[in-house]
C-alpha positions as CSV (number, residue, x, y, z in Angstrom):
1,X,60.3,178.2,-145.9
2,X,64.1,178.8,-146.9
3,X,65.9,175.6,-147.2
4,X,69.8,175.4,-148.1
5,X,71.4,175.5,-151.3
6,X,74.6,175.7,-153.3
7,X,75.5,177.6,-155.9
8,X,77.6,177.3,-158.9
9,X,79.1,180.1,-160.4
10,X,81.1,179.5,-164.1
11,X,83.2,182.5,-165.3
12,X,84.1,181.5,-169.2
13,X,84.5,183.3,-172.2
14,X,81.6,183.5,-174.4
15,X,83.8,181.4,-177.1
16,X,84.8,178.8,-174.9
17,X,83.6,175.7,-176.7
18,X,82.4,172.0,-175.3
19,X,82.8,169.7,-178.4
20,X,80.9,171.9,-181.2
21,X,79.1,174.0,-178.7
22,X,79.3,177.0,-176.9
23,X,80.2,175.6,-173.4
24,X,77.8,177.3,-171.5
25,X,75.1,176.1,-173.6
26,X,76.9,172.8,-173.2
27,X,76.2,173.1,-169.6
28,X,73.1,174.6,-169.1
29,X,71.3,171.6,-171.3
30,X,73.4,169.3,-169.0
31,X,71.8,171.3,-165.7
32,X,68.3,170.9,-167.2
33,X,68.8,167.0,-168.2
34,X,69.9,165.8,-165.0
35,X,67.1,168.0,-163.2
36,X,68.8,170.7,-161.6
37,X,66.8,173.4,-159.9
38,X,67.1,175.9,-162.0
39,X,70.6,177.9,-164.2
40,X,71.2,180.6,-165.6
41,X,73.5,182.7,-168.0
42,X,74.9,186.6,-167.6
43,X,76.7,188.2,-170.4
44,X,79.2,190.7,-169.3
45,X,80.1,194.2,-170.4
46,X,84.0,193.3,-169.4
47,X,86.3,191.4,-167.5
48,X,89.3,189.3,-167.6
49,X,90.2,185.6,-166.2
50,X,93.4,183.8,-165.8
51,X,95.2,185.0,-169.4
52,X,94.6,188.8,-168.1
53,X,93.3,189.6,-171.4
54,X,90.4,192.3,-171.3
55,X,87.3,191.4,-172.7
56,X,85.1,194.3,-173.2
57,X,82.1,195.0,-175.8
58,X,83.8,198.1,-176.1
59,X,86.7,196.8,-178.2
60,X,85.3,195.4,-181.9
61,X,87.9,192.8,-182.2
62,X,87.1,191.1,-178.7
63,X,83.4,191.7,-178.9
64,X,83.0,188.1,-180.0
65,X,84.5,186.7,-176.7
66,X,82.6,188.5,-174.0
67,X,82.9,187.5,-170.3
68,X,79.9,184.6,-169.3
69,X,78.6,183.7,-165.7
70,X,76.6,180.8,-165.8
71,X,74.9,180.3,-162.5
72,X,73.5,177.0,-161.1
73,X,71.6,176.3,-158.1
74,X,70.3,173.2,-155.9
75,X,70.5,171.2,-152.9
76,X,73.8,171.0,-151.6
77,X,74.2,167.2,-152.1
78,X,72.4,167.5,-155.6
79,X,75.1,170.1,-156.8
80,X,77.9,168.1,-155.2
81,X,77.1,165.1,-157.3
82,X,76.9,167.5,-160.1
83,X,80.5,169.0,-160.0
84,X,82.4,166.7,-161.3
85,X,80.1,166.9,-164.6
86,X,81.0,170.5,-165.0
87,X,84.5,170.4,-164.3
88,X,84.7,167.6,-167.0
89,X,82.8,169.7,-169.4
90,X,84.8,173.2,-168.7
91,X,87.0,173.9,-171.0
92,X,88.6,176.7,-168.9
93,X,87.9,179.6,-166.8
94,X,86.9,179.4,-162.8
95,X,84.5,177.4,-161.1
96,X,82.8,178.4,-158.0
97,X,80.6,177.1,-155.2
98,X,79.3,179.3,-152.5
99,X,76.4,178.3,-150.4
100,X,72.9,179.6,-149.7
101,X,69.3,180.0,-148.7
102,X,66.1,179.7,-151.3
103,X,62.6,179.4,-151.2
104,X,61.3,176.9,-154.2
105,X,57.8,178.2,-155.7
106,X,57.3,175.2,-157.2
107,X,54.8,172.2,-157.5
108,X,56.8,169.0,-155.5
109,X,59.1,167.3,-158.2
110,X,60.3,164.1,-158.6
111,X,63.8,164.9,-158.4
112,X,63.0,166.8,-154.6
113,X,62.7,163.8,-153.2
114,X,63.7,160.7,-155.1
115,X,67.1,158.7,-153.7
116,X,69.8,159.4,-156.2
117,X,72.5,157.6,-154.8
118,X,71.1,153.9,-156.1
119,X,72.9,150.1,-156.2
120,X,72.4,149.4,-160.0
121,X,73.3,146.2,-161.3
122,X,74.2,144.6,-164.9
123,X,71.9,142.4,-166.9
124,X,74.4,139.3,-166.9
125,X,75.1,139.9,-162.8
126,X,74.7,136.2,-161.6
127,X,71.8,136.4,-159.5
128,X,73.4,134.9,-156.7
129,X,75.1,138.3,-156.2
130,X,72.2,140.4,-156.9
131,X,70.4,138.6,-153.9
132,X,73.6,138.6,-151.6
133,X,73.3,142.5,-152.4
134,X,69.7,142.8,-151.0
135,X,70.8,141.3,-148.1
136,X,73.8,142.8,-147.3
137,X,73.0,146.7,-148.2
138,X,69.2,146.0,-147.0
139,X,67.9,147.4,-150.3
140,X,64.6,146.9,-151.8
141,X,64.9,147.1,-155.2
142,X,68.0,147.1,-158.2
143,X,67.7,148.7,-161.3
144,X,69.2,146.7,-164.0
145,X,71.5,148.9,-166.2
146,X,73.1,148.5,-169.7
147,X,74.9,151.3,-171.0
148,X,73.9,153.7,-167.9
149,X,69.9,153.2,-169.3
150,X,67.6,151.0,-167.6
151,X,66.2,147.9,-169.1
152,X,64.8,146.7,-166.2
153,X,64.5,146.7,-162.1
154,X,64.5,143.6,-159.9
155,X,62.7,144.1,-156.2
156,X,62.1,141.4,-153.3
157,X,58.9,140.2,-155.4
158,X,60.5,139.4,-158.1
159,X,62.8,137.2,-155.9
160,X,60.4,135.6,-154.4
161,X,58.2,134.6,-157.5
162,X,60.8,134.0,-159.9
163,X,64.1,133.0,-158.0
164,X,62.1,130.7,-155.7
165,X,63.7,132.6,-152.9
166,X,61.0,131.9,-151.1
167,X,60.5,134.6,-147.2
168,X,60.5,137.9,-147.5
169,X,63.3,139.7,-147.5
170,X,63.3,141.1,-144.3
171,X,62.6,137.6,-142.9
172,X,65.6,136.2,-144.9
173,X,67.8,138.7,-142.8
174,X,66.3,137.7,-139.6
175,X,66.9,133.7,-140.3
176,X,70.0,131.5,-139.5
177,X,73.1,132.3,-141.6
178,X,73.4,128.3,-142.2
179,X,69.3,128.4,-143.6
180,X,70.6,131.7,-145.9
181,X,73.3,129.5,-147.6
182,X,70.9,126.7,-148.5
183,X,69.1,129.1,-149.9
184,X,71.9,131.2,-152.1
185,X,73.1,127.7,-153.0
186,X,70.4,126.5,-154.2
187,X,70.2,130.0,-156.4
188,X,73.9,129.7,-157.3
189,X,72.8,126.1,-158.6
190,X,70.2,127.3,-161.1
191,X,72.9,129.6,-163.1
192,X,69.9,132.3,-163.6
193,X,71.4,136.1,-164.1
194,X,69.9,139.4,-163.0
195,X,68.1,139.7,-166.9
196,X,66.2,136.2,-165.5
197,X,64.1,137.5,-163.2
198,X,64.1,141.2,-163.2
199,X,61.1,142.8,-164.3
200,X,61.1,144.7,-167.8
201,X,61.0,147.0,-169.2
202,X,61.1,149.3,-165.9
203,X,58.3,151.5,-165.1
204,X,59.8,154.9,-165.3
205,X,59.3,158.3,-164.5
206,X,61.4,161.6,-165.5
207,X,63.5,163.6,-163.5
208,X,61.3,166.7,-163.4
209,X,57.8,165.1,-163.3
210,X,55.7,166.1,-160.5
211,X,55.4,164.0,-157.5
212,X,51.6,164.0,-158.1
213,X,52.3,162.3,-161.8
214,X,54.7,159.7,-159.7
215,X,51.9,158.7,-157.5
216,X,49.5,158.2,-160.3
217,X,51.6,156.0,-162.6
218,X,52.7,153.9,-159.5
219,X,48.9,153.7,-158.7
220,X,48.4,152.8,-162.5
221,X,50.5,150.4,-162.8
222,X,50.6,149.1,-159.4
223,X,53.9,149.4,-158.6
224,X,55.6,150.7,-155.1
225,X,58.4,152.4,-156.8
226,X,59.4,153.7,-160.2
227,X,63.2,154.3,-161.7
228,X,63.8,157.8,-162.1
229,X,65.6,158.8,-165.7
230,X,67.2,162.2,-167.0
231,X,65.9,163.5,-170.1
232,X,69.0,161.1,-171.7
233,X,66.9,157.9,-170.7
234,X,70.0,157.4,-168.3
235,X,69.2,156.2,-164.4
236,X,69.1,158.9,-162.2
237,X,67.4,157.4,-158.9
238,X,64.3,155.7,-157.3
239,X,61.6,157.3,-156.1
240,X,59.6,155.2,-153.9
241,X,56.0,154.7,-152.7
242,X,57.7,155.9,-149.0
243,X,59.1,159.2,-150.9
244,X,56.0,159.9,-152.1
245,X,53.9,159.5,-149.1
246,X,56.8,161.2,-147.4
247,X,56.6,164.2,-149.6
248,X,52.8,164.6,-148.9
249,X,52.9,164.4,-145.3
250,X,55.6,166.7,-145.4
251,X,53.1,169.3,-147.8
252,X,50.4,168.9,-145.5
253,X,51.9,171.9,-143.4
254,X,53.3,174.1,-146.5
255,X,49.7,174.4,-148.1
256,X,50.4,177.8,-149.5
257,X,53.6,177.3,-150.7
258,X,52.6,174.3,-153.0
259,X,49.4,174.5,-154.6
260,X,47.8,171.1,-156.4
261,X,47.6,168.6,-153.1
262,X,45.3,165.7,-153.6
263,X,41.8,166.7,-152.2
264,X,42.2,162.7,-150.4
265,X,44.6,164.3,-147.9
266,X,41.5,165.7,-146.6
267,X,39.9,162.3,-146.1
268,X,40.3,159.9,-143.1
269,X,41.2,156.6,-142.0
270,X,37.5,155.0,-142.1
271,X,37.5,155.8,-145.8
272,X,40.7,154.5,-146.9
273,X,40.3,151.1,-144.6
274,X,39.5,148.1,-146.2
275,X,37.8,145.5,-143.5
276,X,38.7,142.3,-145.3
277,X,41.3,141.6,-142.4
278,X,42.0,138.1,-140.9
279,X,41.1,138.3,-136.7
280,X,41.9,135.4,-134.5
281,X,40.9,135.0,-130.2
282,X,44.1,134.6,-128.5
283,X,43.3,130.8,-128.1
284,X,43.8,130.3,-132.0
285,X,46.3,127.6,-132.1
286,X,49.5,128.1,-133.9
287,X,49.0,125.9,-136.7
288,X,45.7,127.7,-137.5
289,X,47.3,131.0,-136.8
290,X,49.8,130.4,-139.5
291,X,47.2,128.8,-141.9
292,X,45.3,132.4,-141.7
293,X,48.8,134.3,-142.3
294,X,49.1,132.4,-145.3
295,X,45.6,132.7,-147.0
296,X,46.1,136.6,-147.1
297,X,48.8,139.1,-149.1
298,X,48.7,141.2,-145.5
299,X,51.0,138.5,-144.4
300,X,49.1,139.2,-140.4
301,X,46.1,138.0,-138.5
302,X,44.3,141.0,-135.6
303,X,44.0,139.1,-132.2
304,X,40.6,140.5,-131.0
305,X,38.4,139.2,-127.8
306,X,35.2,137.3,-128.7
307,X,33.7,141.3,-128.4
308,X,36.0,142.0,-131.3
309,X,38.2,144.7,-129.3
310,X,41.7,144.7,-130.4
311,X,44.4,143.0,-128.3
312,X,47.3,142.1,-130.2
313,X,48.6,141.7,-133.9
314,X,50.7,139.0,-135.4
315,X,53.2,139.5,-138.2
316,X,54.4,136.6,-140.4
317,X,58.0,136.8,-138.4
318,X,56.8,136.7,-135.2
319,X,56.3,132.7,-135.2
320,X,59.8,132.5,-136.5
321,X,61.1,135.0,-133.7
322,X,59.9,132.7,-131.0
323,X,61.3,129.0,-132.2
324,X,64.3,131.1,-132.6
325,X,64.4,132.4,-129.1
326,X,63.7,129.0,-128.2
327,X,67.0,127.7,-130.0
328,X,64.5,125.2,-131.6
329,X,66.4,124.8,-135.0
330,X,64.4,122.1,-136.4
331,X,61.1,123.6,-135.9
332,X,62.4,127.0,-136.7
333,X,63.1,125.4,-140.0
334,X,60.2,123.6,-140.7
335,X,58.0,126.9,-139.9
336,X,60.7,128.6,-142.5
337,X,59.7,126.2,-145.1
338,X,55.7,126.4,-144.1
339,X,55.5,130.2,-144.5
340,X,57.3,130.1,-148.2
341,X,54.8,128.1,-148.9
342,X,56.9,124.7,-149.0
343,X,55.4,121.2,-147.2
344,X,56.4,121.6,-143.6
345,X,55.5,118.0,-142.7
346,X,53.7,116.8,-139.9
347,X,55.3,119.0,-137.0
348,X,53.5,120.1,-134.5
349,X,53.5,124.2,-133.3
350,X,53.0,124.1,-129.8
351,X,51.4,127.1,-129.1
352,X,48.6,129.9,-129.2
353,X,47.6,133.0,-131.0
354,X,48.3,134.5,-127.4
355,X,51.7,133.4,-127.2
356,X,53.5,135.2,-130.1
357,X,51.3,138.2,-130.9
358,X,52.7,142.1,-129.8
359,X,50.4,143.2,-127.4
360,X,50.7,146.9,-128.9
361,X,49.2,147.8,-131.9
362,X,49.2,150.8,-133.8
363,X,45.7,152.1,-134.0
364,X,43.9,155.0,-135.7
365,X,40.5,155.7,-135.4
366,X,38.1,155.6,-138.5
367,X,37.9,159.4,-138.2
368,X,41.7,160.0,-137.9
369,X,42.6,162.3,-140.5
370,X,44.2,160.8,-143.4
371,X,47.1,163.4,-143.3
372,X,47.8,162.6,-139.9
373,X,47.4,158.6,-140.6
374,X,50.4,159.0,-143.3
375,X,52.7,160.9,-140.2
376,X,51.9,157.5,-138.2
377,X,52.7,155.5,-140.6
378,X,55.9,157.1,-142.2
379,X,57.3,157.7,-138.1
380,X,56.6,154.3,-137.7
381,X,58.1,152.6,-140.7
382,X,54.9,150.3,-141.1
383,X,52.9,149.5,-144.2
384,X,49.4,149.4,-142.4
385,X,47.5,150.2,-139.5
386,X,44.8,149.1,-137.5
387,X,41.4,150.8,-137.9
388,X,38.6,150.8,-134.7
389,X,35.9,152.6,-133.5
390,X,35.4,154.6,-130.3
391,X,35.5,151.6,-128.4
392,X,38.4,149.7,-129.7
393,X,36.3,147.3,-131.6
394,X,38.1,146.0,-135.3
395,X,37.3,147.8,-138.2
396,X,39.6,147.4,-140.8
397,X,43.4,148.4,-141.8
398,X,44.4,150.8,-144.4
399,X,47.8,150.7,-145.8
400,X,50.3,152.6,-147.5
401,X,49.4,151.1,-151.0
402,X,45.7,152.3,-150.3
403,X,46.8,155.9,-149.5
404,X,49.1,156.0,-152.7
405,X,46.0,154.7,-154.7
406,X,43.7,157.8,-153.4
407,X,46.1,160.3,-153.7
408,X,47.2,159.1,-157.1
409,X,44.0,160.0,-158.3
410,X,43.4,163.2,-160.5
């Protein structure tokens, strides 16, 4: 399948120097570092640039300044952040950029698919900023850079077990701006910085590993994302747990053009499922409800009839969505402080399973293909779904973090 490209074309001398280097050595070693697709360098029989002077191998005294075309190629947006690289590294000559089609015989790479344009923060960042930044870019993790390496990255968890900051992120956008403040205040207070409570050193991964090696070291190490680095050790991008499974899906219909997918693609949904999964009747009251949200990392209970068949599906925010509806500030608060674990007090959740659960639920069947389970869950932007049989009885839930863990395997 052709996809579009750019193309940069470098017309230099062959003496044209970068530092103590040929400059178009200089800048094919500078391709390859940051991951570029692929360069490469013509020597010409003659020409002549911007100075008019003829450069031939015909002429003895010029042979040792022949004409050189360097080409590069790679995504547009790739060779767009790339320019201004080159053009600090050119010496002179002309600099070119024309566009194109290509066709990439190649195994999936982490630099395909990673997210290059990445917030990065300093070690000594009061952490007050670095948690008004997840909240106002909606960002999911920071790497933490000194000297354009990284020493470190900082995600939601780490927020939440060493900054005390106590929902979810995505909950903590969702709450009262008043509640936020208490919380950045109380953050502000502490006088921690972004070295604190970032986790280090960061798992890493280079720039031209496969995707395949991604998904094993984040199944390794049990991470959901890993910080991409050129062959410098400088940041580069992310790539995520949701790039990866997106790559895959993607693969699943370009078999023969890349080789080397994980046999688990083949598998289904009853294989991956785990069926330790928290179920309520719609009756549950609240309180218990919210006590079973609490005693699990899936963060949601499965409302089922006393048959077991699937009728709804609680998330942790869904509670706080309905005291909030209610403009019921005091008990949207306490709930706040029950579900980051804090004492609540004595206040009493009026209400039923029945009340605040979604009555749809995404649903695969335990002999869904596993190929098709990842398109489900990557259209959806969910972590998990719901597993039944033929006749909508509770099975189990498989999640992204199980997928990545079977197709991380050699």
């Amino acid at each position: 399948m052709f996809i579009d490209i750019e193309m940069i074309r470098i017309f230099i001398g062959e003496s044209a120097r970068c530092g103590n280097r040929p400059a178009y050595e200089a800048i094919v070693e500078e391709a390859r570092r940051r991951g570029m697709a692929g360069a490469t360098v013509y020597r010409g029989a003659m020409g002549f640039g911007a100075n008019s002077l003829i450069h031939t191998s015909k002429i003895l005294r010029l042979s040792e300044d022949l004409p050189v075309v360097v080409e590069i190629i790679d995504v547009p947006e790739r060779v767009r952040a790339f320019l201004p690289r080159v053009q600090a590294m050119l010496p002179e000559g002309t600099l070119a950029v024309s566009p194109g089609k290509a066709v990439f015989h190649l195994p999936l790479r982490v630099r395909d698919v990673m997210v290059s344009d990445v917030v990065s923060t300093a070690p000594d960042t009061p952490l007050v900023e670095v948690v008004d930044l997840f909240l106002g870019r909606a960002i999911k993790a920071v790497p933490v850079v000194e000297e354009r390496k990284p020493v470190g990255v900082i995600t939601g968890g780490d927020l939440m077990q060493r900054a005390r900051l106590g929902l979810r992120l995505d909950i903590q956008r969702r709450i009262p701006q008043d509640l936020r403040d208490e919380t950045l205040s109380a953050i502000k207070g502490e006088g921690l910085t972004a070295r604190d409570v970032m986790t280090g050193p960061a798992v890493m991964v280079n720039i031209r590993a496969s995707v395949p090696e991604a998904a094993r070291i984040m199944a390794d190490k049990g991470v959901k994302r890993l910080v991409v680095v050129d062959d410098g050790g400088e940041l580069a991008g992310v790539i995520s747990r949701v790039d990866v499974l997106g790559a895959y899906a993607r693969a699943t219909t370009l078999a023969t053009a890349l080789p080397g997918l994980p046999k688990a693609l083949h598998s289904t949904a009853g294989e991956a499922m785990f069926r330790d999964v928290p179920s309520c009747l719609p009756s549950t009251p609240l309180r218990q409800v919210l006590d079973l949200i609490l005693s699990t990392p899936l963060r949601r209970v499965v409302v089922t009839d006393e048959s077991g068949v699937i009728e709804g599906i609680i998330l942790d925010g869904d509670p706080l969505a309905r005291f909030a509806r209610e403009h019921n500030p005091g008990l949207f608060r306490s709930l706040a402080r029950r579900l980051s674990g804090a004492s609540a007090g004595d206040e009493e959740w009026q209400g039923t399973a029945g009340d605040v659960m979604h009555d749809e639920v995404l649903v695969v069947q335990e002999s869904t293909p596993l190929g098709e389970v990842l398109g489900i869950v990557l259209h959806n932007k969910v972590r998990r779904l719901v597993v039944s049989d033929g006749k909508g009885h509770l099975l189990g839930m498989v999640d992204r973090d199980t997928i990545l863990r079977m197709l991380g395997r050699p």
